[in-house]
N, C-alpha and C positions, 0 to 999 in steps of 0.2 A: 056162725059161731066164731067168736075171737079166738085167736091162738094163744098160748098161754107164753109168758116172758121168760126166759130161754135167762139160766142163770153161765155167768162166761167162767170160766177162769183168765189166771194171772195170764198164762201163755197168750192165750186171743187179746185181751186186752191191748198185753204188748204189739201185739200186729196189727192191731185195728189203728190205736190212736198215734203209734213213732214214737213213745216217749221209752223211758228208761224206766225200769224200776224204782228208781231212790226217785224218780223226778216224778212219779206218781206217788209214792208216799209222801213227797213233798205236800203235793196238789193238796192229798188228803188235810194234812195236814194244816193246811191253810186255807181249809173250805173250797176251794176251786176246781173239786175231783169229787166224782160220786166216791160215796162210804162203801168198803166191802160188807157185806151178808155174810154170816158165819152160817156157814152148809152142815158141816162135821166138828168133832173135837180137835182135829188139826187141819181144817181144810177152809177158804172162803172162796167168797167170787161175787161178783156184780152181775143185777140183773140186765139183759140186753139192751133194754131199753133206755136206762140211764145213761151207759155208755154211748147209745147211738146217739141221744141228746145234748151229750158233748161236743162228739166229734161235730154235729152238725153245726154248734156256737161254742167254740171250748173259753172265748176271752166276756160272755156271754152267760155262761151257764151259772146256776143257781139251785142248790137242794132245795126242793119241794118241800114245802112248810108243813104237809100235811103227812109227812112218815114221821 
């Protein structure tokens, strides 16, 4: 059975990919950064997987036409 996608917060994020804060909203910003999930009424985060499909190609990567 598959394991289910592990949703991150901001913190891991930051330690996973080295970027900055402002320089991930940036990404966001300009389509070249997966979108945060809103979790809670004041809370988000990215599913693991997206993340990991970054760091693996980040000049590369591309949102999935099908979310």
């Amino acid at each position: 059975m598959r394991e289910p996608d592990r949703i991150i917060r901001m913190k891991t994020v930051l330690a996973r990919t080295g970027l900055s804060r402002s320089t991930i909203y940036r990404k966001i910003a300009e389509g070249t950064f997966p979108s945060q999930l809103k979790i809670s009424s004041q809370g988000s985060g990215w599913h693991e997987s997206d993340i990991n499909r970054w760091i693996a190609d980040p000049t590369g990567w591309r949102p999935d036409r099908g979310q």
